[in-house]
C-alpha positions in Angstrom: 6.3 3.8 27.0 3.4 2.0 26.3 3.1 -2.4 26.4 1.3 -4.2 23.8 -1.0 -7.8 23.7 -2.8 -9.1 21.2 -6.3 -9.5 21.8 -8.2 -11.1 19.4 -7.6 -12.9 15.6 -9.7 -14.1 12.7 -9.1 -15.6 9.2 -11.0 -16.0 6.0 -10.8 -18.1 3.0 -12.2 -18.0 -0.1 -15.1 -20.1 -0.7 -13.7 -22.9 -3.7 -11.0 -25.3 -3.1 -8.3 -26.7 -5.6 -7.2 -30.1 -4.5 -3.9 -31.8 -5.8 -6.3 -33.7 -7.7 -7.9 -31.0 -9.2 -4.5 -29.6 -10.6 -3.7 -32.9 -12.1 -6.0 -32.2 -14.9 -4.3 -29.1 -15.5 -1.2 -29.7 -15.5 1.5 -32.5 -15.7 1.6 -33.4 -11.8 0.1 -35.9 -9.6 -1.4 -35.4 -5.7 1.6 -37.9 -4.5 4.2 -35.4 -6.1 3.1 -32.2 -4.9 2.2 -33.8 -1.3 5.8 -35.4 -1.0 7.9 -32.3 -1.9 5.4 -29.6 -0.8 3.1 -30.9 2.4 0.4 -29.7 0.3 -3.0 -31.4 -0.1 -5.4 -28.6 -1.1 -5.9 -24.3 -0.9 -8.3 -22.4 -1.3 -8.7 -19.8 -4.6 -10.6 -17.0 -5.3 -13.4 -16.2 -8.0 -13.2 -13.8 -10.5 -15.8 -11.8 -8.6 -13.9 -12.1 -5.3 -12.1 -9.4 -4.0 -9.3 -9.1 -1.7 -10.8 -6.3 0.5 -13.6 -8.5 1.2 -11.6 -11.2 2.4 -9.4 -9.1 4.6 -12.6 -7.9 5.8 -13.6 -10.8 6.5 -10.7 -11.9 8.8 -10.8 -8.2 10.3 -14.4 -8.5 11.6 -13.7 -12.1 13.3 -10.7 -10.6 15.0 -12.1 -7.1 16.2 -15.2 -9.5 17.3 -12.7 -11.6 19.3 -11.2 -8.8 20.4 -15.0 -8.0 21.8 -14.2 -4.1 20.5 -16.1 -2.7 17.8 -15.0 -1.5 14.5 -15.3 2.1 15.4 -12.8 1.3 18.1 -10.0 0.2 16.2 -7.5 3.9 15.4 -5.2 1.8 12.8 -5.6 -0.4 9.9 -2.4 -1.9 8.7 -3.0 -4.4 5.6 0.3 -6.2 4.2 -0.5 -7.1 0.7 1.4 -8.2 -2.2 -2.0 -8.4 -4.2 -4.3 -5.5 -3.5 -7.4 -4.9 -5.8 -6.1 -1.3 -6.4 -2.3 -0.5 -6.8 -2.9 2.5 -4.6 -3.7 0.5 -1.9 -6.8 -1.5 -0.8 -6.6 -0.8 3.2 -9.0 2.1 2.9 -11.4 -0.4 1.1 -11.1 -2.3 4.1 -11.7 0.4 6.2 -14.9 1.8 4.4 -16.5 -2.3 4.2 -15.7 -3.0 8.0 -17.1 0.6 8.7 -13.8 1.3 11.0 -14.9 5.0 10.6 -11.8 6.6 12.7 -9.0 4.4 11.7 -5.9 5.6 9.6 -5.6 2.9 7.5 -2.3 2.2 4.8 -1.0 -1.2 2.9 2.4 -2.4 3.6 4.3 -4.7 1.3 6.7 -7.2 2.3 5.6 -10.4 0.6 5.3 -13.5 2.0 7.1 -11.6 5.2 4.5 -8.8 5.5 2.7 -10.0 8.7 5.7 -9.9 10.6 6.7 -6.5 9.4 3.1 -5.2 9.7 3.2 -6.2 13.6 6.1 -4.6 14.3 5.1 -1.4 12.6 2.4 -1.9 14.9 4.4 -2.0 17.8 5.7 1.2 17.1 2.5 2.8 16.6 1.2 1.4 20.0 4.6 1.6 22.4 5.0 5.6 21.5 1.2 6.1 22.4 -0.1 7.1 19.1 -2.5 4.7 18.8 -4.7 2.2 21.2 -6.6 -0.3 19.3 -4.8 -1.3 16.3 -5.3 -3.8 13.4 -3.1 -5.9 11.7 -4.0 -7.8 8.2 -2.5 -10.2 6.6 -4.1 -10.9 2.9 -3.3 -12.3 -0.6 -5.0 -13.4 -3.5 -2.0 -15.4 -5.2 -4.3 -16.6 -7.7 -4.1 -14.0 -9.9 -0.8 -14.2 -10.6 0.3 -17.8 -11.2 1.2 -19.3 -14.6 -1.6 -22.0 -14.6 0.7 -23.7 -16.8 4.1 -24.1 -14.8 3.5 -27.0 -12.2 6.4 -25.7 -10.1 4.6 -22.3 -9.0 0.5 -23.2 -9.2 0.7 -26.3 -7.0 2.4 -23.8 -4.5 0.6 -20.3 -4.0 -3.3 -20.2 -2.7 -5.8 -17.1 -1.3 -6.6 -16.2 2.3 -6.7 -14.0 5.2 -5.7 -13.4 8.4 -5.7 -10.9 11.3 -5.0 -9.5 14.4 -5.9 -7.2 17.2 -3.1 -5.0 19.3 -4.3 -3.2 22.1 -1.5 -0.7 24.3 -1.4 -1.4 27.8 -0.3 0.1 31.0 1.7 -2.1 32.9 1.8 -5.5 30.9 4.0 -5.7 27.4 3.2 -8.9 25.5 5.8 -8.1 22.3 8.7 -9.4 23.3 11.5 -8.9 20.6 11.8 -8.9 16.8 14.3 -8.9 14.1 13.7 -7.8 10.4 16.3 -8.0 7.3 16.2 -7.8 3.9 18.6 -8.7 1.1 17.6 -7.1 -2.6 20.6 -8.6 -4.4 18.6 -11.9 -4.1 15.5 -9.9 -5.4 15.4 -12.5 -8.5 15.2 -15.8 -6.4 11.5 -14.6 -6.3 9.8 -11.6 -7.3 6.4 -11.1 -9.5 8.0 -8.0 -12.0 6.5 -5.5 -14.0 6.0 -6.3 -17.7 6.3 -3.5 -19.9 6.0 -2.5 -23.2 7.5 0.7 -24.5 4.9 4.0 -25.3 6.0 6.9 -27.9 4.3 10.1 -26.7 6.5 12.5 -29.0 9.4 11.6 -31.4 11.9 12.2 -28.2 9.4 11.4 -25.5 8.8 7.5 -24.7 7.4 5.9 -21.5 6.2 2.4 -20.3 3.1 1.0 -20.0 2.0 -2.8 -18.7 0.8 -5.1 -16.2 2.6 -7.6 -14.3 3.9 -10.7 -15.4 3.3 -14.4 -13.4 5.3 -15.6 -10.6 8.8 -16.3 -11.1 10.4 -18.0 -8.3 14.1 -20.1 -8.2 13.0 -23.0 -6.0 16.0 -24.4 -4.8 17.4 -20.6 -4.2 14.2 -20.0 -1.9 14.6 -23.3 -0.4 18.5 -22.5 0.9 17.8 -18.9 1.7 15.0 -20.1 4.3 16.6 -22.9 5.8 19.7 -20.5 6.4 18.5 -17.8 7.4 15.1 -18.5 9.0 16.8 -20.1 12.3 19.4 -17.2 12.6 16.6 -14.4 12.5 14.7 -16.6 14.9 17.5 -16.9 17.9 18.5 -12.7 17.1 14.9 -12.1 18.0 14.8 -14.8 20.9 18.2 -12.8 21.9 16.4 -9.6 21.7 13.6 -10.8 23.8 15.8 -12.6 26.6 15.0 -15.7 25.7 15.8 -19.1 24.6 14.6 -21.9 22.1 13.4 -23.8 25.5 11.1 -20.9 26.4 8.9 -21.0 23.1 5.4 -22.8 23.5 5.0 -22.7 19.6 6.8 -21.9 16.4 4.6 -20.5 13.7 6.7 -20.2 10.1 5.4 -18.5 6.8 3.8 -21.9 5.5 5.6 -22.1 1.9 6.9 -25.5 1.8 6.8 -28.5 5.1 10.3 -29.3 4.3 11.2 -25.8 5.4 9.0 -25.8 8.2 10.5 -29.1 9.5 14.2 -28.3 8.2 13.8 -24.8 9.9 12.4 -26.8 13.8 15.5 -29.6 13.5 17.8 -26.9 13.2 16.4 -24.5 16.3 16.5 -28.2 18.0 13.0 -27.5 18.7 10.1 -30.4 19.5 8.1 -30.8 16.0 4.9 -30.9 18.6 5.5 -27.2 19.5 5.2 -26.4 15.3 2.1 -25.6 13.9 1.6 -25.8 10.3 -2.0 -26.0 8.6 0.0 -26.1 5.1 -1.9 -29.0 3.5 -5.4 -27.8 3.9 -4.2 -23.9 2.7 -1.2 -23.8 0.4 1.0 -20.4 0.5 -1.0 -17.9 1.3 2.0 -15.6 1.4 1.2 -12.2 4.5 -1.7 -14.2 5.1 -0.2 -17.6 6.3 1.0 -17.0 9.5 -2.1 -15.1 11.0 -4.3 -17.9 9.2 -2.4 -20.4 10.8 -2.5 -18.5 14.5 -6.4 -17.9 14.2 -6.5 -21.7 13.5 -4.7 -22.7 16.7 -6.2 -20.0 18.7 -9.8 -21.4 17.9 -8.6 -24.9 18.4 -7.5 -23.9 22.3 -4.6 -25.4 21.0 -2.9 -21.7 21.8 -3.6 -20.5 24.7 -3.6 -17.5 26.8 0.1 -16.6 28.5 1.3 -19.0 25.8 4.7 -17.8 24.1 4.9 -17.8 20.2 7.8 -17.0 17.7 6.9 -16.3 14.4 8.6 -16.0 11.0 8.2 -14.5 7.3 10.6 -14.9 4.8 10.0 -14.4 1.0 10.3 -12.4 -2.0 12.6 -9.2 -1.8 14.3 -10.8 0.0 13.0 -10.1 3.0 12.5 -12.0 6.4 12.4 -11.6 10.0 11.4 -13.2 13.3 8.9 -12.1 15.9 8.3 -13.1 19.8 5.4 -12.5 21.6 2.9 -13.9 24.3 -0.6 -14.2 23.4 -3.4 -12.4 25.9 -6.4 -13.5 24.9 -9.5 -11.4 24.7 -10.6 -9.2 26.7 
């Protein structure tokens, strides 16, 4: 069986940024109150003429450049979206801009959890020899579906991108362990639901036909669900991976909330130095938060090579889960 390392990331943003400020002229909030309960100061949004293919292309082509590979070498393109630009999928958008002319390329959904999910897929991809060089996206544009209106949800949810490079290996297996769950009779804690209206083709014959509607999400619900759970699936994947709390260099969470992110290190009994959050300068970028936040710390030298991380998703679905893995560095 083949090993695994990751070899190179990248991120993008999109180019305008809504401070707390900024959102106290639209609606009833201040930058002190979404700061104090959120660890928010700013995000970054996207344009009308923005697309979210470009800005997973973006992040792809600073990873695969980290990566020192070229696109043509890269055999898979996993994007985890909740937001493509086409329901069918945007991956192969991302394939065609980037010019990754071999690559497979699909979309995977898992919300706010879809990185994590998206790497392990990738594991499996690489470990059973199927694929060498594979490529791992993390991208939302959350901005087109918040209610501008409701100060509870468009503090919260920004745009972004992130990414990342696995490469199989002989000898050397940098993925150390994972755990992934799911729960869908909390699916209403936080879900973005289809809106439809009802379509009479014949006197007997009726179908549906809609968009989407905004953001719904049950704060407090969200906020007991991570601070539960988000440890537990942590230590199952630490157990998975032979390892301990002690033996982490750095926790990267899904960056929806700092309370969580603090709540979630007190817990695991883990030094707040070893957490890296970049929450007040991005928001929740929901798959793309965790990669966004690891590109950051990578080009910081803040993460370094032989360094071991454990990362966690956990959002709408429910879903969540937990992965371990040392970073290699490029090649």
């Amino acid at each position: 069986m083949k090993g695994l390392t990751i070899i190179g990331s990248g991120s993008a943003v999109p180019n305008q940024v809504l401070s707390n400020q900024d959102l106290s002229s639209i609606v009833d909030t201040s930058d002190e109150w979404i700061e104090s309960r959120t660890g928010m100061k700013e995000r970054y949004v996207s344009s009308a003429q923005e697309s979210l293919a470009q800005l997973a292309a973006k992040a792809a082509i600073n990873a695969i450049s980290m990566a020192n590979l070229t696109p043509e070498d890269i055999d898979l393109i996993i994007l985890a979206t909740s937001t493509p630009d086409d329901l069918f999928g945007s991956a192969c958008q991302v394939q065609n801009i980037i010019g990754a002319k071999r690559a497979v390329a699909f979309d995977l959904t898992a919300a706010c959890s879809g990185f994590v999910f998206a790497l392990v897929t990738a594991s499996q991809f690489i470990r059973q020899g199927v694929y060498r060089n594979v490529l791992v996206i993390g991208a939302d544009v959350l901005s087109r579906w918040v209610n501008w209106e409701d100060r509870t949800t468009c503090v919260l949810f920004a745009d972004g991108a992130g990414a990342v490079v696995c490469q199989s290996h002989e000898t050397k297996d940098n993925f150390l362990g994972f755990e992934l769950c799911s729960d869908g009779t909390q699916n209403s804690s936080l879900n973005l639901a289809y809106m439809g209206t009802t379509h009479n083709l014949l006197e007997n014959i009726s179908v549906g036909s809609g968009s989407y509607q905004t953001i719904n999400m049950k704060g407090k619900e969200v906020y007991r669900f991570a601070v539960e759970k988000v440890p537990e699936v942590i230590e199952k994947a630490l157990h998975r991976s032979n390892l301990t709390i002690e033996d982490i260099d750095w926790l990267i969470l899904h960056q929806a909330n700092q309370r969580i992110i603090d709540s979630v290190a007190t817990r695991l009994g883990l030094d707040k130095q070893k957490v890296i959050s970049n929450i007040s300068k991005y928001g929740n970028t929901s798959a793309a938060s965790i990669p966004l936040a690891l590109d950051e710390a990578i080009r910081q030298s803040r993460i370094k090579p032989g360094d071991i991380i454990a990362i966690s998703g956990f959002g709408a679905g429910l879903t969540w889960g937990a992965a371990i893995f040392c970073w290699g560095g490029s090649n």
